[in-house]
N, C-alpha and C positions, 0 to 999 in steps of 0.2 A: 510523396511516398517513394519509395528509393526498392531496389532490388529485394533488402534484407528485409523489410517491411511487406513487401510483395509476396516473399517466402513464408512468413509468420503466417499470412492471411492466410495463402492454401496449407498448411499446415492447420489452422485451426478448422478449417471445412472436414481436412484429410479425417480428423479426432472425433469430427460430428458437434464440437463447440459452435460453429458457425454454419449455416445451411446456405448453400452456391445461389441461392437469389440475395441474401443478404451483404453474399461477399461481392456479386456482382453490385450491388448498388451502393458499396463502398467505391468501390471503384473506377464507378460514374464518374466520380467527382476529387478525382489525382488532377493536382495542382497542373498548370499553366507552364511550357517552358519561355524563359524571360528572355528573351534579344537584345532588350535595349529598347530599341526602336519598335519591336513586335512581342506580343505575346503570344507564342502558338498553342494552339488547345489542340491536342496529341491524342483527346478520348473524347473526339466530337464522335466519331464512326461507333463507338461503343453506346453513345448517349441516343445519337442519330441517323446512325446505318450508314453515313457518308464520313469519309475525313472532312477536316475543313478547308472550304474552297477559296482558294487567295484571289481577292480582286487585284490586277495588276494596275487599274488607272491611278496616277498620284505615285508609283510607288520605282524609286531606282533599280534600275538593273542586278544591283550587287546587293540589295534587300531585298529583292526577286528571288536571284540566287540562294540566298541565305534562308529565308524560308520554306522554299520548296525541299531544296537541302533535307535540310530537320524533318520536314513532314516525310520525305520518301525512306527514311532509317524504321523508321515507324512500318512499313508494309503500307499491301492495298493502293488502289488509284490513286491519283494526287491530279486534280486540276485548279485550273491557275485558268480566268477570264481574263478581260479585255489588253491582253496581253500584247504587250511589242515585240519584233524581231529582236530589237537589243536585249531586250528580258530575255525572248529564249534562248541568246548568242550567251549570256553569261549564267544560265541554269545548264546549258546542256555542257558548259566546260567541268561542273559539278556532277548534273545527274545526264551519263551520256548517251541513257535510254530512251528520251524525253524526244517528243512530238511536239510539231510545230502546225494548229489547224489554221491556215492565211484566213480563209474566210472567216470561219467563227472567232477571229483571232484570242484562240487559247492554248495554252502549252498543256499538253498531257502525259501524264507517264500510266499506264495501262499494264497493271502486273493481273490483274484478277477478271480470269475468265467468264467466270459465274454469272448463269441468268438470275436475278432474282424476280423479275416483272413474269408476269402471269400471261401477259397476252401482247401484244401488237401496239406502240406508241405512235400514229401517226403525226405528221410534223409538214403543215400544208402553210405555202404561203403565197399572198397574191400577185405578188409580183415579183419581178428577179432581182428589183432593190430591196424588198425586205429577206434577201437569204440569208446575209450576214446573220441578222438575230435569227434566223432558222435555224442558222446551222450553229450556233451559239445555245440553245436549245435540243436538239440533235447531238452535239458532244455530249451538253451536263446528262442526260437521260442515257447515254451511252456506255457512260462512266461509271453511270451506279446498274449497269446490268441490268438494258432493256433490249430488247430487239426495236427497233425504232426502221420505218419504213418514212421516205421523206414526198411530198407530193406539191411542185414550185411553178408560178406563175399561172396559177388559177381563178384569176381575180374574177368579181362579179362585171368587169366591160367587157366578161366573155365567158358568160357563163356555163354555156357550153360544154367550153374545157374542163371545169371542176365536177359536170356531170358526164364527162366519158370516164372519169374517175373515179367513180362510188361506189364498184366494188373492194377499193382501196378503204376506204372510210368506214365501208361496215364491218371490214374485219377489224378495226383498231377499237382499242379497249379504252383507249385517251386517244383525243385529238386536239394538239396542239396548232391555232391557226394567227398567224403572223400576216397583218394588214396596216398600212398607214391610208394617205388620201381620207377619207368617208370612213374609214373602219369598219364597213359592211359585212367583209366575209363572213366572221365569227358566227353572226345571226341565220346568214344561210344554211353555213355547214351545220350551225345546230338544231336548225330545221329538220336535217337528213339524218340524225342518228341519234342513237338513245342512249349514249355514256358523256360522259363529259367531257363538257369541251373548255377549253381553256386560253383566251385571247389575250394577243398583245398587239399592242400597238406599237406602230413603229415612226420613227421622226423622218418619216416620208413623204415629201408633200412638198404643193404651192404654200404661198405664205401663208391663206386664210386655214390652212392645215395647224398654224402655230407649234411645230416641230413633234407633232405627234398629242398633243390636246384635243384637236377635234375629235383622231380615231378613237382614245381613250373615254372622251363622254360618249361618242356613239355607243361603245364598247360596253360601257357600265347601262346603256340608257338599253341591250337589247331585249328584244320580244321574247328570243327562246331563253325557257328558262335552264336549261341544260348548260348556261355560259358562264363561266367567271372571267375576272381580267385579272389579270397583274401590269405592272409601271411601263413605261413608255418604255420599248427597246432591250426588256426584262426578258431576253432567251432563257437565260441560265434560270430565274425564278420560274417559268414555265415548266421547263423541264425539270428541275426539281418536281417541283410539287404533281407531279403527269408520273414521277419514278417513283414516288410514293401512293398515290392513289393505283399504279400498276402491280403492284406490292400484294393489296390489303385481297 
């Protein structure tokens, strides 16, 4: 669907032939722009409330570039995960607005202010090696317009610590809690509050850890029922899905 096509359609709304829910959900579903190499979907945000978000592992530099590119002509956030400094060396020669998060390693471009979350995300992790996906988690929920409060190396071989912190906990509306070793946390903190919570697991651990499996079955296997999991080292899918449930 092309400009002139675009025009037609508000034109038949303008007549009253067409009514703006129908026109909108024409418009759902405007074609794909083609790369080559990438199809970018330009009317994810319209479908999904988010643009679409580039995974950078696998993917060159200058196809890096090139997609982010495209999606930033479009408005709105643009993020881009598990990103390298070369990726964001050959996006920001393009787009020269563009953020560089080392830890969560993801490139952001950050045009749109707007809260859209309702209340408080927190983003709690056990130890100071699971920050990366914390903070991987903490952008994506960022990005889609959450206030996000973060609360780091609180693990259960010091439990203590996670309990001079719960007044942090009960103000948040989602609690995103990032654990490898035993994957415990998630069960505790959902012990302590009555919204959801939402665990990942992280590829932390001695070897019987098997790079983030044990926390994962601990994870699925826990007692409170206020818990889901998502995938081993899944920041970005937490935080998604914590910007949506902040939303409703």
């Amino acid at each position: 669907m092309n400009a002139e096509s675009i025009h037609k359609l508000f034109e038949q709304v303008r007549r009253g032939k067409l009514s703006p829910d129908e026109a909108v959900e024409r418009v759902r579903h405007l074609p794909f722009e083609d790369l080559g190499f990438a199809k970018v979907d330009h009317h994810r945000a319209l479908r999904n409330g988010m643009p679409e978000v580039i995974f950078g592992q696998g993917k060159t530099p200058a196809q890096m570039a090139s997609i982010f590119s495209r999606l930033a002509r479009h408005g709105g956030n643009i993020l881009a995960t598990r990103a390298t400094e070369k990726q964001f060396a050959a996006v920001k020669k393009k787009v020269p607005k563009t953020e560089y998060r080392s830890l969560a390693r993801a490139i952001v471009l950050q045009r749109d202010q707007k809260k859209y979350g309702k209340g408080i995300i927190a983003v709690v992790s056990a130890g100071t090696s699971d920050i990366p996906v914390a903070e991987e988690a903490v952008v994506t929920a960022e990005m889609m317009g959450n206030d996000v409060e973060h609360l780091y190396d609180v693990g259960v071989a010091g439990i203590h610590r996670l309990m001079a912190n719960r007044a942090s906990l009960t103000r948040a509306r989602v609690v995103i809690v990032c654990a490898g070793m035993e994957g415990a946390l998630p069960s505790v903190v959902g012990g302590l509050v009555g919204v959801p919570v939402i665990a990942v697991p992280t590829s932390v651990g001695y070897g019987a850890a098997f790079k983030g499996l044990a926390a994962l079955l601990g994870m699925m296997n826990s007692c409170a029922s206020n818990v889901s999991v998502v995938n081993i080292d899944n920041g970005f899918g937490a935080g998604y899905v914590a910007a949506l449930i902040n939303r409703l």
